[in-house]
Backbone as a chain_set.jsonl record, in Angstrom:
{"seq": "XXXXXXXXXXXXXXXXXXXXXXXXXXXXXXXXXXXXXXXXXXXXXXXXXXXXXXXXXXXXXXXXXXXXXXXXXXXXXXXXXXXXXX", "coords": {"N": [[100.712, 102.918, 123.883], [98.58, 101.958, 121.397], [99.486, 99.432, 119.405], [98.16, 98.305, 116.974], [96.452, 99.996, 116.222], [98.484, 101.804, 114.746], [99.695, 99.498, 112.711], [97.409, 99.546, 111.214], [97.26, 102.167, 110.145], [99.289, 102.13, 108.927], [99.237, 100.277, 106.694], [96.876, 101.205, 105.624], [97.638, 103.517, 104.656], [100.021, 102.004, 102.748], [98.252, 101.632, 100.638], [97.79, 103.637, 99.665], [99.828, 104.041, 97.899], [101.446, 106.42, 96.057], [99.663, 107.826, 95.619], [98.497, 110.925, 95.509], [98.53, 113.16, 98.338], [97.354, 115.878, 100.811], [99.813, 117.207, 103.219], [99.351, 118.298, 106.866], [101.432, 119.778, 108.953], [102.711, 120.277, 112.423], [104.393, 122.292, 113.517], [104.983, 123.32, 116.384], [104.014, 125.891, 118.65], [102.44, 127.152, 117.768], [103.151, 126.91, 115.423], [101.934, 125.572, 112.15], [102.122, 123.946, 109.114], [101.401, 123.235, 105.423], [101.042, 121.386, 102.947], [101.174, 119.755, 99.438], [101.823, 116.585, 98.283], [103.147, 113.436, 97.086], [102.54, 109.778, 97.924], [105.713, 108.156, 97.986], [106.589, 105.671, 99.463], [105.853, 103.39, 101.654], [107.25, 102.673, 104.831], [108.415, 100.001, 107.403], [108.941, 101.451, 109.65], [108.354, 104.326, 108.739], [107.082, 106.573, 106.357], [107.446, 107.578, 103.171], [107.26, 111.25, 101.252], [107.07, 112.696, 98.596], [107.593, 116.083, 98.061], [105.528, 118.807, 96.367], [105.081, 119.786, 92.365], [106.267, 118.042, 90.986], [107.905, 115.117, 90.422], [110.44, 114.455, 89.976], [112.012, 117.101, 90.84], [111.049, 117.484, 93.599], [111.133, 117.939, 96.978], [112.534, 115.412, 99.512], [110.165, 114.001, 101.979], [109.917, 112.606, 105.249], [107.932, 110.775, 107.358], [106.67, 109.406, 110.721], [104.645, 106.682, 111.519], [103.49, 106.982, 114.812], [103.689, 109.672, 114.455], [101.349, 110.502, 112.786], [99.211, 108.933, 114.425], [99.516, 110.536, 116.544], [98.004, 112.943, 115.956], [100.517, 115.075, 115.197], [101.066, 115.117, 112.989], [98.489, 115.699, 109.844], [96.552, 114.031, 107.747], [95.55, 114.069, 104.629], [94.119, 112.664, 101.734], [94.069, 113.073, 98.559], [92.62, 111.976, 96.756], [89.978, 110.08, 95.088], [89.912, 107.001, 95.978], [90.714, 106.854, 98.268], [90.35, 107.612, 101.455], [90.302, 110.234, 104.223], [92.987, 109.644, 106.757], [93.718, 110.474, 108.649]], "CA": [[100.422, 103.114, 122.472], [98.414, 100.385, 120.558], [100.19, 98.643, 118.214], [97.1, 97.613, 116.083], [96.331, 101.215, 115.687], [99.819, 102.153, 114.385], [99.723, 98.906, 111.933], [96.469, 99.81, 110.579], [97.627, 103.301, 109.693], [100.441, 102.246, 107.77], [98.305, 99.689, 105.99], [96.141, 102.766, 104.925], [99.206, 104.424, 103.826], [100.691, 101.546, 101.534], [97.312, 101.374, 99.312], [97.721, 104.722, 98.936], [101.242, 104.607, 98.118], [101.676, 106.776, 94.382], [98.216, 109.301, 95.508], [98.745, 112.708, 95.962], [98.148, 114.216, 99.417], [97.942, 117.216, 101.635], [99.903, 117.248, 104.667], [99.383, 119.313, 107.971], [102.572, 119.302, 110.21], [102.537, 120.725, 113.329], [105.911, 122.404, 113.997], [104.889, 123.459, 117.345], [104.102, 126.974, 119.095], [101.217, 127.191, 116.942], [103.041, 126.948, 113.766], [101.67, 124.824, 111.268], [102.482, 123.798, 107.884], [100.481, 122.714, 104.629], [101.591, 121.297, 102.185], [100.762, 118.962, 99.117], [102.591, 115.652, 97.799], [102.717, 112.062, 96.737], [103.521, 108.891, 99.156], [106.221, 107.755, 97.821], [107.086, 104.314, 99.751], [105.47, 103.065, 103.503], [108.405, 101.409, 105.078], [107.548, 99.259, 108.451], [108.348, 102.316, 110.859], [108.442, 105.528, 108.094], [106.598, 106.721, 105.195], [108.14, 109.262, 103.306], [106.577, 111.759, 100.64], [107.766, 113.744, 97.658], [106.565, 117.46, 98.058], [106.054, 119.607, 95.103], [104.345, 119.149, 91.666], [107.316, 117.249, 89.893], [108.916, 113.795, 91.245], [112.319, 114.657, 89.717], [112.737, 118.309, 91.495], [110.45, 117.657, 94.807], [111.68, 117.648, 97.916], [111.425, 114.357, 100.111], [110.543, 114.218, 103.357], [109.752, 111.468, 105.922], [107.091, 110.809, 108.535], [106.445, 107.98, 111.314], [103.304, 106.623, 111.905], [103.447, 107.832, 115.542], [102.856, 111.265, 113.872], [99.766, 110.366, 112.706], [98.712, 108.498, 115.858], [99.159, 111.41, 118.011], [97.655, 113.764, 115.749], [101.541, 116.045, 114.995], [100.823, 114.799, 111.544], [97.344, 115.212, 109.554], [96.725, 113.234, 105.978], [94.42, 114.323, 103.504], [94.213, 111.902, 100.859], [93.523, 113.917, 97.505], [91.988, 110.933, 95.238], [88.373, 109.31, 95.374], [89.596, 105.671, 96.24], [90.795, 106.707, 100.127], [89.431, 108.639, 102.539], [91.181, 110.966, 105.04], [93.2, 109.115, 107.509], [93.845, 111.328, 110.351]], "C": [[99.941, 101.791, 121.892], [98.71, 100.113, 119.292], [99.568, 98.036, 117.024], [96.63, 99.043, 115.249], [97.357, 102.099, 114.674], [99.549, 100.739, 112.802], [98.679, 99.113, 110.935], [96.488, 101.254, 109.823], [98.413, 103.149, 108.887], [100.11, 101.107, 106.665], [97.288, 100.577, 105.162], [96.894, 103.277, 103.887], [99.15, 103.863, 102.71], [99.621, 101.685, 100.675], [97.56, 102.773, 99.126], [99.194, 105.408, 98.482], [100.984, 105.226, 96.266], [100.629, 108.052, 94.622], [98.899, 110.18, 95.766], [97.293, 112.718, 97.442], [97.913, 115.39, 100.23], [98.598, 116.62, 103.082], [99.885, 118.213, 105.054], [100.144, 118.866, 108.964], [102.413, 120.32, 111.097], [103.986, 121.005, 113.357], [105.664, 123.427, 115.41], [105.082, 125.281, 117.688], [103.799, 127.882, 117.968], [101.385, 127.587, 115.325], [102.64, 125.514, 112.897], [102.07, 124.812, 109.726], [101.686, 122.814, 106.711], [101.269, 122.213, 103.589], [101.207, 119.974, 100.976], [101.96, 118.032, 98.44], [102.105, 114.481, 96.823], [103.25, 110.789, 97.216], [104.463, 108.189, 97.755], [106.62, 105.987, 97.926], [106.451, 104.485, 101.468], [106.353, 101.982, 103.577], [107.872, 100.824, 106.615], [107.585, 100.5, 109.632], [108.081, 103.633, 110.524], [106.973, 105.219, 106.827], [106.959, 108.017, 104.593], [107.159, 109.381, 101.513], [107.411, 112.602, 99.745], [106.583, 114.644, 97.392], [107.015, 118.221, 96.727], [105.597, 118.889, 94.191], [105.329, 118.227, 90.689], [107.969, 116.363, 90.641], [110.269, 114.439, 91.371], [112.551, 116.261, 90.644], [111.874, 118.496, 92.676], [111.055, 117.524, 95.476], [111.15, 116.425, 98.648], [111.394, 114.414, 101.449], [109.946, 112.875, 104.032], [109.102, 111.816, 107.416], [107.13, 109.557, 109.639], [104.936, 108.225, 111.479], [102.25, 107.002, 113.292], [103.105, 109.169, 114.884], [101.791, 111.135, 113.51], [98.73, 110.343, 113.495], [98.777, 110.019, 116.947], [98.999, 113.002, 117.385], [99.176, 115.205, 115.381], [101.368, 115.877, 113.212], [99.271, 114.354, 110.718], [97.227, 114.465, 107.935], [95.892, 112.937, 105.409], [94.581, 113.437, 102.382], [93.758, 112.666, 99.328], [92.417, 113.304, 96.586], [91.01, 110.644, 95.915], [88.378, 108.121, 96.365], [90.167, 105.87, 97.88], [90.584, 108.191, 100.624], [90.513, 109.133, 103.3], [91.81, 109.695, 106.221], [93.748, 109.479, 108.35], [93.888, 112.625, 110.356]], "O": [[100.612, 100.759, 121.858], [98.188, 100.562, 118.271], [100.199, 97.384, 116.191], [96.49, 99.163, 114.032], [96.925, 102.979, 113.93], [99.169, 101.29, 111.769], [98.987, 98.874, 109.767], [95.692, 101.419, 108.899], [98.443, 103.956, 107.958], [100.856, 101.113, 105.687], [97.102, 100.383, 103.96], [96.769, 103.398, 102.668], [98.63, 104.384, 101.723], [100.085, 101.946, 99.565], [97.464, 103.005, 97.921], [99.62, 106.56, 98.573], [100.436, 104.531, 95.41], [100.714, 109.092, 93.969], [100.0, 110.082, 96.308], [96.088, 112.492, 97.551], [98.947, 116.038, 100.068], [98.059, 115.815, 103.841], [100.187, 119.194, 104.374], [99.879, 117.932, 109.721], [101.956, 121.365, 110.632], [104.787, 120.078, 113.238], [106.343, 124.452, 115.356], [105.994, 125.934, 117.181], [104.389, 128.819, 117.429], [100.664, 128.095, 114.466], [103.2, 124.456, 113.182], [102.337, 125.906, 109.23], [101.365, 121.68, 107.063], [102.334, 122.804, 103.411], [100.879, 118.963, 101.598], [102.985, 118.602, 98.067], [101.133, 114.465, 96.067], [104.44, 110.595, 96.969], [103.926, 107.8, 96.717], [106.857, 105.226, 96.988], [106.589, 105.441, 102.231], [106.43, 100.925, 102.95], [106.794, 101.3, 106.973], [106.645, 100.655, 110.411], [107.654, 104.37, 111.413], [106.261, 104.251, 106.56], [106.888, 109.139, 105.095], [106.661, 108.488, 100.828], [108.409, 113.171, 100.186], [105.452, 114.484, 96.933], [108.112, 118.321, 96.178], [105.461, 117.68, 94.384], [104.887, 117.793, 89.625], [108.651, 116.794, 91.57], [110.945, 114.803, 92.333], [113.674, 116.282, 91.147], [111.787, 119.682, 92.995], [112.017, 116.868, 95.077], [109.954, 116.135, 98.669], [112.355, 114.791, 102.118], [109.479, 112.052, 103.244], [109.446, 112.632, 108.272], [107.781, 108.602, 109.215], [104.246, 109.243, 111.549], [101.039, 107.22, 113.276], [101.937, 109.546, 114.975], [101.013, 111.892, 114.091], [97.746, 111.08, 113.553], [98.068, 110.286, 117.917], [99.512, 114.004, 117.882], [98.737, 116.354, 115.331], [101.663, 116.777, 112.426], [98.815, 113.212, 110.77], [98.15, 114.61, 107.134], [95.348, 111.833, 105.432], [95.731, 113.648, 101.995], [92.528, 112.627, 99.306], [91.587, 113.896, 95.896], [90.944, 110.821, 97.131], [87.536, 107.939, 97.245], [89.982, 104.931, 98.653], [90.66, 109.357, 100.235], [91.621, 108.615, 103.163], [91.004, 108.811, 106.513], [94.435, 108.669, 108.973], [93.97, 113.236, 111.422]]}, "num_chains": 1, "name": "protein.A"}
């Protein structure tokens, strides 16, 4: 796994920490899941997200950047200033 690839993903992340996203999780044996948010906080090995249109009554949930990297986790960026990042 390269380690430059992984740092550069979660570098992505933090500028877009506060946007609203979509995620696509893979929960395996071809279920998938959609869902839209807002990053919350990119910590050095997590990044976690509050789902749902209200901070105060969203649910939060938490990703690694491995998920990204190997494609179990996709991340639509909703806003103008970043682009899709996996």
């Amino acid at each position: 796994m390269d380690r430059n690839t992984i740092s550069q993903i979660r570098k992505e992340l933090e500028s877009c920490v506060g946007k609203r996203i979509q995620l696509k999780a893979n929960k395996g044996r071809k279920k998938t899941c959609i869902k839209e948010g807002i990053v919350e906080n990119a910590y050095p090995s997590i990044f976690t997200v509050i789902l749902g249109n209200d901070v105060n009554s969203g649910r939060k949930v938490s990703y690694s950047y491995t998920d990204i990297l190997t494609h179990t986790v996709e991340v639509k960026i909703m806003s103008s200033t970043c682009d899709k990042i996996a």
